[in-house]
C-alpha beads as a LAMMPS data file, in Angstrom:
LAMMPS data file: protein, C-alpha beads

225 atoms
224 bonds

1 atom types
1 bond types

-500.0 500.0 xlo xhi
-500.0 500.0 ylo yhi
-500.0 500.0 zlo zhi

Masses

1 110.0

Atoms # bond

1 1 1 1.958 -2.152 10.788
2 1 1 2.341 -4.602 8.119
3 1 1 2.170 -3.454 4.141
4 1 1 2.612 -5.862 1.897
5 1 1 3.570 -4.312 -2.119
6 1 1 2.712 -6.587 -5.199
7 1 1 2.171 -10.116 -5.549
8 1 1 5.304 -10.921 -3.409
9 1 1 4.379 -8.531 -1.079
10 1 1 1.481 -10.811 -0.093
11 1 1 3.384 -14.275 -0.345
12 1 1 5.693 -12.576 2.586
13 1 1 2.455 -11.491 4.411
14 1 1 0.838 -14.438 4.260
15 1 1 3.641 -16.341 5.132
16 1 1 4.153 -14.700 8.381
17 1 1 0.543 -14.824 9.582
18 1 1 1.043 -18.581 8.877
19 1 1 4.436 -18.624 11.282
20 1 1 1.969 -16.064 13.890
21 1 1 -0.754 -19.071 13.700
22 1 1 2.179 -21.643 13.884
23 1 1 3.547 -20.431 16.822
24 1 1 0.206 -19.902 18.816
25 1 1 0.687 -15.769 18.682
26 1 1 -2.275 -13.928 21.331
27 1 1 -4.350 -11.785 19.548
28 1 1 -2.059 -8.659 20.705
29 1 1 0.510 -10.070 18.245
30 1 1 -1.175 -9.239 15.403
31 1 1 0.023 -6.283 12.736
32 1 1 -2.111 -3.991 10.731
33 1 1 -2.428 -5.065 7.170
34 1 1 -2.514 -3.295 4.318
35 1 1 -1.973 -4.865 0.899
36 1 1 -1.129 -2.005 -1.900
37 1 1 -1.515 -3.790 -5.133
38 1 1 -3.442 -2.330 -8.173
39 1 1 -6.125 -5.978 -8.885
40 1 1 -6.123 -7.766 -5.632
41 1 1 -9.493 -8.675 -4.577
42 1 1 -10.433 -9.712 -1.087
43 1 1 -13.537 -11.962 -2.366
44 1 1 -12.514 -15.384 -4.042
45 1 1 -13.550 -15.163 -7.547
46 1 1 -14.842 -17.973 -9.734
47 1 1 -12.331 -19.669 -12.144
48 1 1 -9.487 -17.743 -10.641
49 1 1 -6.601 -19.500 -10.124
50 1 1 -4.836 -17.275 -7.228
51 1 1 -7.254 -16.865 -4.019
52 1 1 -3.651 -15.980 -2.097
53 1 1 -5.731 -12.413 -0.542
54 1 1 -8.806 -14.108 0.605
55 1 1 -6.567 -16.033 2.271
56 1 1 -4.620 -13.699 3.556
57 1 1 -8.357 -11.962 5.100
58 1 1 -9.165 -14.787 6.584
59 1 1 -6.137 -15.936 8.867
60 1 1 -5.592 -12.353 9.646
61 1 1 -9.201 -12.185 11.047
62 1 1 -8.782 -15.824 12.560
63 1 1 -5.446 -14.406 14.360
64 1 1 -7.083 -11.184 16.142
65 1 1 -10.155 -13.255 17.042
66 1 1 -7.525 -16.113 19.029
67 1 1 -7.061 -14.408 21.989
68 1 1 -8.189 -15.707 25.780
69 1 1 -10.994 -15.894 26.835
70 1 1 -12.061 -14.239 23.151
71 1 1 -9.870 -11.066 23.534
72 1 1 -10.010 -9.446 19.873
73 1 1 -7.927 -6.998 18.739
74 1 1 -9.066 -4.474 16.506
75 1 1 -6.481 -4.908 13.898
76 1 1 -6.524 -3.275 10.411
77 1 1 -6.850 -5.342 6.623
78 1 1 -7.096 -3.461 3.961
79 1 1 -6.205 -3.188 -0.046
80 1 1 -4.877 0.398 -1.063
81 1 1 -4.829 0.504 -4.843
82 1 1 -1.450 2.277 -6.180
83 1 1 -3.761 4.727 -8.282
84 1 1 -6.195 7.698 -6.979
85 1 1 -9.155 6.372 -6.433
86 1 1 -10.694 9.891 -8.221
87 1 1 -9.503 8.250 -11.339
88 1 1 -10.367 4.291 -10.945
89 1 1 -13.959 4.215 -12.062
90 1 1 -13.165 3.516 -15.691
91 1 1 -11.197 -0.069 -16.095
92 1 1 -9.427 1.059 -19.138
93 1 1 -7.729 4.197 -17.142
94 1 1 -3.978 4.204 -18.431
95 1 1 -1.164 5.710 -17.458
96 1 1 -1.253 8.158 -20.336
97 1 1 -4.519 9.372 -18.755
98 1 1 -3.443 9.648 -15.511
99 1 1 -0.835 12.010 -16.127
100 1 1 -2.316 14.031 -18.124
101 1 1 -4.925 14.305 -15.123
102 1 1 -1.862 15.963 -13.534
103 1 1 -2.574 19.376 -14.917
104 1 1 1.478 20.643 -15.398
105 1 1 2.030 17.512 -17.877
106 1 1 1.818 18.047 -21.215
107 1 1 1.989 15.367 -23.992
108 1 1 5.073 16.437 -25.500
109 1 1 6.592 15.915 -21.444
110 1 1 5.111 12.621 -21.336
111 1 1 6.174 11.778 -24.611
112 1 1 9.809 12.605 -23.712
113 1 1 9.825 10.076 -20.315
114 1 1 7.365 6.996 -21.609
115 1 1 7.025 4.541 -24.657
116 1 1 3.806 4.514 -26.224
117 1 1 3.622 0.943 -24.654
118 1 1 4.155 2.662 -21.311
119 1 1 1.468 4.873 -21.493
120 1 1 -1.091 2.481 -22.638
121 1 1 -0.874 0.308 -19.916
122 1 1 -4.032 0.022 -17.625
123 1 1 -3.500 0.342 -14.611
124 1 1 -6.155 -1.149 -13.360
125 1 1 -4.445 -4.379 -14.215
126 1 1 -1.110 -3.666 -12.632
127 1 1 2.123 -2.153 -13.251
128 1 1 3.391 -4.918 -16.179
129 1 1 6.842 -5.013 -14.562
130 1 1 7.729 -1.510 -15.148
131 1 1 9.116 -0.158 -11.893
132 1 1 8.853 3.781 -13.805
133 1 1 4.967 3.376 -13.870
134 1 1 4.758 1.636 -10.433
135 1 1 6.601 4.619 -8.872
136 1 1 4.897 7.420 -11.352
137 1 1 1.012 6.147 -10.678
138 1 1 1.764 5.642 -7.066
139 1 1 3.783 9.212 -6.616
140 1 1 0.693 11.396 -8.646
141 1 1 -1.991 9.521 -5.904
142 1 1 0.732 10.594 -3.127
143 1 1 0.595 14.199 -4.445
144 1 1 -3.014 14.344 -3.841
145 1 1 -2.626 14.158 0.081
146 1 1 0.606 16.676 0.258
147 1 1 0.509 19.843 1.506
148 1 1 1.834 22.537 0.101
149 1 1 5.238 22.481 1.973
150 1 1 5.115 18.530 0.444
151 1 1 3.989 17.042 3.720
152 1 1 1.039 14.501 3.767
153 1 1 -1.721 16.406 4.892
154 1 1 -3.001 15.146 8.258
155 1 1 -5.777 17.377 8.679
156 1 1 -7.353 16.313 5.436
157 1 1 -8.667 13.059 6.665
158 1 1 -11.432 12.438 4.427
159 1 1 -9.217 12.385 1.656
160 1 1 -6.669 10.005 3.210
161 1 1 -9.163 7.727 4.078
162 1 1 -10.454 7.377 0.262
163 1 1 -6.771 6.806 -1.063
164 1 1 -5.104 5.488 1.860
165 1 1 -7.750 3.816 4.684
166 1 1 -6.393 4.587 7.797
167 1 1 -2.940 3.710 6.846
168 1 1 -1.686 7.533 8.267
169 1 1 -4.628 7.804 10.750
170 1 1 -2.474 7.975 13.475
171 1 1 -5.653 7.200 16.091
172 1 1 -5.716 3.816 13.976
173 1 1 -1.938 2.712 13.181
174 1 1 -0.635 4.673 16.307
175 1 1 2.403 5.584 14.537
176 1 1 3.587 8.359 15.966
177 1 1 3.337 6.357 19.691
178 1 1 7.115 4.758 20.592
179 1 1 5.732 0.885 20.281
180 1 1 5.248 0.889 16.652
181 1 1 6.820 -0.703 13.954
182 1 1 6.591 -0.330 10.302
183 1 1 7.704 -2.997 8.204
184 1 1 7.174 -2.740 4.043
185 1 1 7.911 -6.234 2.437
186 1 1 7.824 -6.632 -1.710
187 1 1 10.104 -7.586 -4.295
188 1 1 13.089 -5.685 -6.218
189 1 1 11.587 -7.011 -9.272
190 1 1 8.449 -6.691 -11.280
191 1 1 6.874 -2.660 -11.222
192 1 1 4.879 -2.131 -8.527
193 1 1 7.429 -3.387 -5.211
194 1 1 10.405 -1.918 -7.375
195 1 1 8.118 1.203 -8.007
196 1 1 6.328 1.548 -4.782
197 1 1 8.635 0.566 -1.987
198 1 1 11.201 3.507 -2.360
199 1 1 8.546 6.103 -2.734
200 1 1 6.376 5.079 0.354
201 1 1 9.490 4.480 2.578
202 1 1 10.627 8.112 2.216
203 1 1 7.230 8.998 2.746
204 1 1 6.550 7.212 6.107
205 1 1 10.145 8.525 6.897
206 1 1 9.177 12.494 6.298
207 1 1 5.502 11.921 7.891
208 1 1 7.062 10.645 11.143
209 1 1 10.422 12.542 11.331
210 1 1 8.437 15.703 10.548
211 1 1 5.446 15.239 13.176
212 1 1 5.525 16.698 16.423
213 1 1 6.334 13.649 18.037
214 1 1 9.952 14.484 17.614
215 1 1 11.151 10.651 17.335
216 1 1 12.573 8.719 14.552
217 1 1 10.712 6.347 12.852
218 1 1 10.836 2.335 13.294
219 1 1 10.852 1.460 9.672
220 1 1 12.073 -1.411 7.879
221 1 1 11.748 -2.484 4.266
222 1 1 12.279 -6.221 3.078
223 1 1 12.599 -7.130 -0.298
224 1 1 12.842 -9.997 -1.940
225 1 1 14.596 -11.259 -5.281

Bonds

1 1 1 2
2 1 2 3
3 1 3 4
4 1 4 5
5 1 5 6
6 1 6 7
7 1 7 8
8 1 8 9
9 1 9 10
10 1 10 11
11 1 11 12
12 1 12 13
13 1 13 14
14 1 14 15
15 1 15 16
16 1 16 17
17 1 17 18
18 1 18 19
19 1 19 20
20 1 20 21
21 1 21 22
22 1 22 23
23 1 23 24
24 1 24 25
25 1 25 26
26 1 26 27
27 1 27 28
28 1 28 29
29 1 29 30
30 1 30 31
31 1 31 32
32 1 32 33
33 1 33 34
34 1 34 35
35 1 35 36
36 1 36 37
37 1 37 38
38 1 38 39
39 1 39 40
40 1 40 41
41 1 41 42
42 1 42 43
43 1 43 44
44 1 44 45
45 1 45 46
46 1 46 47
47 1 47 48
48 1 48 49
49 1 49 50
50 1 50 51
51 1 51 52
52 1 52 53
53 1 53 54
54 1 54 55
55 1 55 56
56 1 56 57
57 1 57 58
58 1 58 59
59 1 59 60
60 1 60 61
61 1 61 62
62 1 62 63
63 1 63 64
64 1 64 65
65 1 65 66
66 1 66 67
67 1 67 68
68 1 68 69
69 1 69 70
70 1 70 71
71 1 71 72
72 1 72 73
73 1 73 74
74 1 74 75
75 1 75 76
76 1 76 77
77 1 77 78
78 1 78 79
79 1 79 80
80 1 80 81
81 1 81 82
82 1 82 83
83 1 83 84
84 1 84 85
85 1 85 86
86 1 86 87
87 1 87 88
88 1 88 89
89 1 89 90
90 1 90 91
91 1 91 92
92 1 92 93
93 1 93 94
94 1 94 95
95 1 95 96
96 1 96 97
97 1 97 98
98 1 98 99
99 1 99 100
100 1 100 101
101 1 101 102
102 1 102 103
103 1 103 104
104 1 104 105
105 1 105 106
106 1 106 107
107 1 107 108
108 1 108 109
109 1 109 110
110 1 110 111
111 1 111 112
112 1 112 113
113 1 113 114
114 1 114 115
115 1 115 116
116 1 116 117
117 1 117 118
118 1 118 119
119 1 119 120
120 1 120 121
121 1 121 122
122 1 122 123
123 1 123 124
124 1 124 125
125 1 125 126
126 1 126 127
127 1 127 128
128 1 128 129
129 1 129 130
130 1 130 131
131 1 131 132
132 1 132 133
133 1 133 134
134 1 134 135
135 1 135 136
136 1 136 137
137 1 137 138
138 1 138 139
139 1 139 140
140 1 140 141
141 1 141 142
142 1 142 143
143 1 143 144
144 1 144 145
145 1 145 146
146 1 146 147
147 1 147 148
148 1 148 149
149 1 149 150
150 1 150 151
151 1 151 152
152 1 152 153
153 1 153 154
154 1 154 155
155 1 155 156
156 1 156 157
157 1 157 158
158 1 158 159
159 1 159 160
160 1 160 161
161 1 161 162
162 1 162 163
163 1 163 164
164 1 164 165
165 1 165 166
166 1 166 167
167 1 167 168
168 1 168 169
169 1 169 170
170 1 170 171
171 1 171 172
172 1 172 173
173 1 173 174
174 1 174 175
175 1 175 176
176 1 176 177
177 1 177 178
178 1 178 179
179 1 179 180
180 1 180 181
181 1 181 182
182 1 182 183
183 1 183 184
184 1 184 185
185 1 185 186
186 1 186 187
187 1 187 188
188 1 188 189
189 1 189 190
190 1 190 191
191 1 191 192
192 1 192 193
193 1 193 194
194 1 194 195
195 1 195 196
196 1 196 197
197 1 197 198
198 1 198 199
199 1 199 200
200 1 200 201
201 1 201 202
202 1 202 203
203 1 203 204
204 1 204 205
205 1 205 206
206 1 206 207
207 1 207 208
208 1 208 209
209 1 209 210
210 1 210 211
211 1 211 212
212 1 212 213
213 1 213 214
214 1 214 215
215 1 215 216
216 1 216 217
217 1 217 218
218 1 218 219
219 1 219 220
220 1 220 221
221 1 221 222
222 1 222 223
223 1 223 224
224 1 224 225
């Protein structure tokens, strides 16, 4: 399972299905993909200048099509916006709004932890290099799939697969099975690698460690400068 944070998060993706295509990978090779990043669209759009996810779709669906004799593996692509999608049907949702969607959050709470700037950010448009919104916006979608011991909730699958895809379907990403790897590549800078990467690595960490698998989890994180 490959997830790719931010806009660097998908120059390392990209980059390594290009090295996969390179080196003549099988089909069987191939990761998941998931892309968590708040305006990446997977249809090229006119007059834009970056068409780096389209890309991305299309030697990822190339790769797990090049297998012999046309062996395909069903392998995962998929962009997970950092925000619930309960709250993404109005474009100028900002962060101010979603935490006030949060019912214990008052004003004078959110006053105390943002600038005004902060909290009129849309999110729609990404995180504006702020790692405390990246990590806030992504932590209040998180807290819609936790149980109440603070555990994503497994058995609520329709809800996981609105915010998440099938990114903790473990019938999908297998990972609770011994041959999977996790690896979560972003940057250190900008606000939504720097906000996101820490928050969904402990996450991964307690859904595996905590399952009744009993293993440990095969997780890596690489970020870049």
């Amino acid at each position: 399972v490959l997830i790719g944070v931010g806009g660097s998060g998908q120059h390392i993706i990209h980059a390594y299905l290009r090295l996969l295509a390179l080196g003549n990978a099988g089909s069987t090779d191939i990761p998941h993909v998931y892309i968590i990043d708040a305006d990446a669209q997977s249809q090229q759009i006119a007059n834009r200048r970056s068409q780096l996810v389209p890309d991305i779709q299309s030697l990822h669906e190339y790769l797990r099509h090049r297998g012999i004799g046309g062996k395909t593996k069903e392998a995962n692509f998929d962009i997970i916006r950092p925000y619930s999608q309960n709250l993404s049907t109005n474009s100028d949702l900002t962060v101010k709004n979603v935490l006030l969607a949060q019912k214990s959050n008052t004003t004078e709470e959110i006053n105390a932890f943002f600038y005004e700037q902060d909290l009129n950010i849309k999110v729609s448009e990404g995180m504006h290099a702020n790692p405390k919104v990246g990590s806030t916006i992504f932590g209040e979608k998180l807290g819609r799939v936790l149980d109440s011991s603070g555990k994503i909730d497994t058995n609520n699958r329709q809800l996981l697969q609105k915010e998440f895809f099938s990114l903790f379907d473990e019938d999908v990403t297998g990972i609770n099975t011994t041959d999977c790897n996790i690896v979560i590549v972003g940057s250190v800078f900008g606000g939504t690698g720097s906000g996101i990467i820490p928050t969904l690595a402990r996450t991964f960490n307690e859904v595996i460690n905590n399952s009744s698998s009993g293993r440990t989890i095969n997780l890596a994180t690489v970020a870049t400068l």
